[in-house]
C-alpha positions in Angstrom: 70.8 91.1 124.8 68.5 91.5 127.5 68.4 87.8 128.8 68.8 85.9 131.7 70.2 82.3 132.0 68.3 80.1 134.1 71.3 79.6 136.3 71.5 83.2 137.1 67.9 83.5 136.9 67.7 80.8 140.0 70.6 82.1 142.1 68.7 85.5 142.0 65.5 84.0 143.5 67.0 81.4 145.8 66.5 82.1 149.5 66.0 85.4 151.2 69.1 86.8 153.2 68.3 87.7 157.1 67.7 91.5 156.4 65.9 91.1 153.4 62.5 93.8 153.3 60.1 94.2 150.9 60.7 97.8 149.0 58.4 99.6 146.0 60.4 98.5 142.7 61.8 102.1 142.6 63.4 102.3 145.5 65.2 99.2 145.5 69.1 100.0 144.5 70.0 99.0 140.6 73.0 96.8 140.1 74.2 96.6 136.4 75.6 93.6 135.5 77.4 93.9 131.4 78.4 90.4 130.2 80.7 89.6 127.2 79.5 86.5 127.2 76.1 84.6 125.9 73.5 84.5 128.7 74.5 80.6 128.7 78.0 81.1 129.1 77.0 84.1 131.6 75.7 82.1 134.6 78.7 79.9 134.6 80.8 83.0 135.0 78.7 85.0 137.2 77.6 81.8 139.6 80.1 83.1 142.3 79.2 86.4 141.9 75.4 86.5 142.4 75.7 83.7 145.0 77.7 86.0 147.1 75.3 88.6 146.8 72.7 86.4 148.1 74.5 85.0 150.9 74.9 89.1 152.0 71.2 89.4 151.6 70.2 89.9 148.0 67.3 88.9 146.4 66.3 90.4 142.9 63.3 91.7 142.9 63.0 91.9 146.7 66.0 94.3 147.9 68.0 94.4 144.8 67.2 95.1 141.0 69.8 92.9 139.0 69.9 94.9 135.1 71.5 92.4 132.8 72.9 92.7 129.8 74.9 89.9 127.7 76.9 90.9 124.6 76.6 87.4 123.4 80.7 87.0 122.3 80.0 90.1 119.9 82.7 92.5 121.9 81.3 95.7 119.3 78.1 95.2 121.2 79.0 96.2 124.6 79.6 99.8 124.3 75.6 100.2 123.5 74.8 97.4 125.8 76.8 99.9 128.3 75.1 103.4 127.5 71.3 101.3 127.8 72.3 100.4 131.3 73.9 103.7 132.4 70.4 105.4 131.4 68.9 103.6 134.2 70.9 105.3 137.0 72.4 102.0 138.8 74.0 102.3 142.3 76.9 100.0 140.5 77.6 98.6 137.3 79.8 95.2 137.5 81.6 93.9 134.1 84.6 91.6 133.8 87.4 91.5 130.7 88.8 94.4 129.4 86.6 95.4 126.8 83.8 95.0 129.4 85.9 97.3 131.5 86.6 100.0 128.4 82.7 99.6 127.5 81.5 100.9 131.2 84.0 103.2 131.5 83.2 105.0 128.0 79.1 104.9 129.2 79.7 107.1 132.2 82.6 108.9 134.8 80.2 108.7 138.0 78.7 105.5 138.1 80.5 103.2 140.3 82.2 100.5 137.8 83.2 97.4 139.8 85.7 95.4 136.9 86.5 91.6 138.0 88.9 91.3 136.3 90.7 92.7 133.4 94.0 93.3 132.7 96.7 94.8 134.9 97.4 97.7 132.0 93.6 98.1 132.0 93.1 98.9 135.5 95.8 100.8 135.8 94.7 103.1 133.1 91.0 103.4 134.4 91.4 103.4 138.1 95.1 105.3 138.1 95.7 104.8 141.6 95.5 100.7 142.7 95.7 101.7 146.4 93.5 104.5 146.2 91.4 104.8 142.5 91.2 108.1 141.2 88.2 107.5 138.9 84.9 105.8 139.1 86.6 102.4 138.6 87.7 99.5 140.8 88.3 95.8 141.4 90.4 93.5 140.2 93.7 93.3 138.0 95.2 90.5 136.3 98.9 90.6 135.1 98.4 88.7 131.9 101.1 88.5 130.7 103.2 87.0 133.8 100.7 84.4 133.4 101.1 84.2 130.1 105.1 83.6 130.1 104.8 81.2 133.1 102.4 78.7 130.8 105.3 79.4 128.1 107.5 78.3 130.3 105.8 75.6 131.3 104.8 74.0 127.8 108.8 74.3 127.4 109.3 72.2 130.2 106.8 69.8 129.5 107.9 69.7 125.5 111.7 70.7 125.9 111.6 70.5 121.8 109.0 73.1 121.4 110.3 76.1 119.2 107.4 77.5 117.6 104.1 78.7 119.4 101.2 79.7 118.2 99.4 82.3 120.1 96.0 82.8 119.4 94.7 85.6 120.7 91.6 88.1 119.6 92.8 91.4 117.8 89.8 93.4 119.7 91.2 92.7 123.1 93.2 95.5 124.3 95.3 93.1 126.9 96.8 91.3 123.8 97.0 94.0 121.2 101.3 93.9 121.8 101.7 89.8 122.0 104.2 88.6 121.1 106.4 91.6 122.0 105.5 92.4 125.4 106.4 88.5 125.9 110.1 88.9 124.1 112.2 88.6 127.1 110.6 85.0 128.2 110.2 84.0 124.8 113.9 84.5 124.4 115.2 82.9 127.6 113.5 80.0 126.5 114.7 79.9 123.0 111.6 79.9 121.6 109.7 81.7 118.9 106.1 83.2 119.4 103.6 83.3 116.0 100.6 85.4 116.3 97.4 83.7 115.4 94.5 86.2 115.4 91.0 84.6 115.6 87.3 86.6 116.9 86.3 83.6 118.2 83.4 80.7 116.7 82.7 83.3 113.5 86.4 82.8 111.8 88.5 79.4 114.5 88.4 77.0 111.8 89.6 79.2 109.4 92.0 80.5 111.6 93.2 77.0 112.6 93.1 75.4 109.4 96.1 78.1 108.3 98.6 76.6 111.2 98.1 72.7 110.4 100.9 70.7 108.9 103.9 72.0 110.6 103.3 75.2 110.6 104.0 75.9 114.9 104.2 73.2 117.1 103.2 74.0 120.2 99.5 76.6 121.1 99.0 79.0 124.0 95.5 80.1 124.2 94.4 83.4 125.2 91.8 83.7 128.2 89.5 85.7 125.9 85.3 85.7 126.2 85.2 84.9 122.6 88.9 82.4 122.7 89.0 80.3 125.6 85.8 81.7 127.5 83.6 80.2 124.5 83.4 76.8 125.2 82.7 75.6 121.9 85.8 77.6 120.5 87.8 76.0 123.6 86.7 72.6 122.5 87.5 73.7 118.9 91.0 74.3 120.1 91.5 71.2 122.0 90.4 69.2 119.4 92.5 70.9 116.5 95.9 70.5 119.0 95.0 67.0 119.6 94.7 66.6 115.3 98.1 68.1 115.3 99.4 67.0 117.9 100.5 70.2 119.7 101.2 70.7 123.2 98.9 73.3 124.4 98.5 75.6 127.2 95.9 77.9 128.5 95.5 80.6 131.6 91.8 80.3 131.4 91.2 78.0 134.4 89.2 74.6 132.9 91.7 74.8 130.0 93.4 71.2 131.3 90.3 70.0 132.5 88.4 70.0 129.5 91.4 68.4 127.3 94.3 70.6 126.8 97.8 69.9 128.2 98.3 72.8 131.3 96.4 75.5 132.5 98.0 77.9 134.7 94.9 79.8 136.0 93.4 82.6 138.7 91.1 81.2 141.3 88.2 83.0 139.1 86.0 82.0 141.8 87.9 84.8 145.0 87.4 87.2 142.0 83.9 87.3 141.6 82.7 86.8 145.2 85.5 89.8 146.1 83.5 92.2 143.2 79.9 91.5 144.8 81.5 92.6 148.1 82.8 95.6 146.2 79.4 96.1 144.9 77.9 95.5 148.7 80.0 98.0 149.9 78.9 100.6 147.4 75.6 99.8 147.9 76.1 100.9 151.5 78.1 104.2 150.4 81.2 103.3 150.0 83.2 105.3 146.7 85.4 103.5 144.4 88.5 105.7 146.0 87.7 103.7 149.1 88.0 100.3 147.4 91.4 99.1 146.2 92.0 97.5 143.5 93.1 94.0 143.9 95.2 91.6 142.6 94.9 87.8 142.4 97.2 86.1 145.1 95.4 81.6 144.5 96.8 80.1 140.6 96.4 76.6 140.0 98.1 74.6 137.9 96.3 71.6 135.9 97.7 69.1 134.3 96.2 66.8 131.8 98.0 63.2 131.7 95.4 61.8 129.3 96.5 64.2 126.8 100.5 64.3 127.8 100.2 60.4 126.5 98.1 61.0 123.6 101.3 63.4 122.9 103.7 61.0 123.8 105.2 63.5 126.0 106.5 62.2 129.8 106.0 65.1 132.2 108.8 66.0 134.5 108.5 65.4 138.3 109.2 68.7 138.8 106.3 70.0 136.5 104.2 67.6 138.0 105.1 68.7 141.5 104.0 72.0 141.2 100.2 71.1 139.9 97.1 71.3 142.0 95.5 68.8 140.4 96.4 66.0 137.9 94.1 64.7 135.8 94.5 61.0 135.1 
């Protein structure tokens, strides 16, 4: 959809940077922006984005035309959303997630595509190079599933009975497509046994859910998914359902812990999206995606939720605890 969220909308016309100059709307450069994500859940996501683009002199409108596009959680969307914005010639397009990163890359082989982030596998096969990208494609990669066996490891710690977890994860997403088995060598030194729990997002979780109540796992790791844990109403769905079960749950999507679930082991998001509207600066300015290496993540933080380690009766471990950034009380 071709919307704007009032947070976005506000960033965009907020203050004019120091070389800002009034241009005809057709020669001002086009940045593409393709969202996963409702326009809502958008400007949440892309606040650090266009904010750095302001603070390097953007205004829409003024020096810059912003082209959005916002599949609204419905991933099939986004190559079309794609193709309609490569018909407008942009200087850049930016996406994030891996099918946002498949969808620009299938709309066009010479438009700059600045991707922040998706998966390490998915960079890797649309950039080639990470030091120097051999495509049209940059920005930044996320090794999911490192991050993925470190939250297994530490719901183990935090639940040293755990045997079972459930991992829910969206079939569409290419990152996932080979969980558990790309996980098998942490899932075995830690004894445990990883069931796959498939949900689209809000259209089918309460089916989904109501299949693993009574026993069924007892533990939840949550993918870091636009429709999983980047929906917040499926994310509160999830919360809520672990709390009814009493599962000990982890996330790598970073407000995971914050909004109610045991740990969250997640990227400073925040690095990430002001790093891609430098990408997209620098384009802007001439630089080619061969010029622009892609990056990967260096800040995590860990949360932990207290409030719901008692609700689980579970006592963290000083050493768990000592590794968090923040404890919530």
């Amino acid at each position: 959809m071709r919307r704007r969220g009032l947070l976005v909308y506000g960033l965009c016309l907020a203050g004019i940077g120091p070389h800002a100059r009034a241009q005809g709307a057709g020669d001002l450069p086009r940045v593409a922006i393709l969202s996963p994500d409702p326009a809502t859940e958008g400007s949440d996501r892309l606040t650090a984005f266009l904010g750095t683009l302001r603070e390097l002199g953007y205004i829409d409108g003024r020096n810059i035309t912003l082209d959005m596009r916002f599949a609204e959680n419905r991933l099939d969307r986004l190559p079309a959303l794609a193709v309609e914005l490569v018909k407008a010639r942009p200087a850049a397009i930016y996406t994030y997630t891996t099918s946002g990163a498949f969808a620009a890359a299938g709309a066009t082989t010479s438009i700059p595509i600045v991707v922040g982030p998706a998966g390490e596998q998915t960079m890797e096969q649309l950039a080639g190079n990470f030091a120097k990208p051999v495509a049209n494609v940059t920005g930044f990669a996320l090794n999911v599933e490192s991050q993925a066996a470190k939250c297994l490891e530490l719901l183990k710690e935090a639940a040293p009975r755990l045997l079972r977890i459930g991992v829910l994860l969206n079939p569409d997403n290419r990152t996932w497509h080979d969980t558990p088995i790309v996980l098998k060598a942490a899932t075995e030194q830690l004894g445990l046994v990883l069931i796959r729990v498939e949900s689209r997002g809000a259209v089918d979780i309460d089916r989904t859910l109501s299949h693993y109540s009574n026993d069924t796992v007892d533990g939840l790791l949550l993918d870091d998914d636009s429709t999983l844990a980047g929906d917040s109403s499926v994310r509160a769905r999830v919360i809520e359902f672990a709390r009814e079960q009493h599962l000990p749950s982890a996330s790598s999507y970073t407000s995971y812990a914050r909004d109610g679930g045991l740990l969250s082991l997640g990227t400073d998001m925040g690095s990430i999206f002001q790093g891609a509207a430098e990408y997209v600066h620098r384009i802007i300015h001439g630089a080619r995606p061969s010029e622009l290496p892609v990056q990967r993540p260096t800040k995590f933080e860990l949360v932990i939720n207290l409030k719901t380690a008692k609700v689980l009766n579970l006592t963290i471990p000083a050493v768990v605890m000592m590794r968090a950034e923040k404890v919530i009380k």
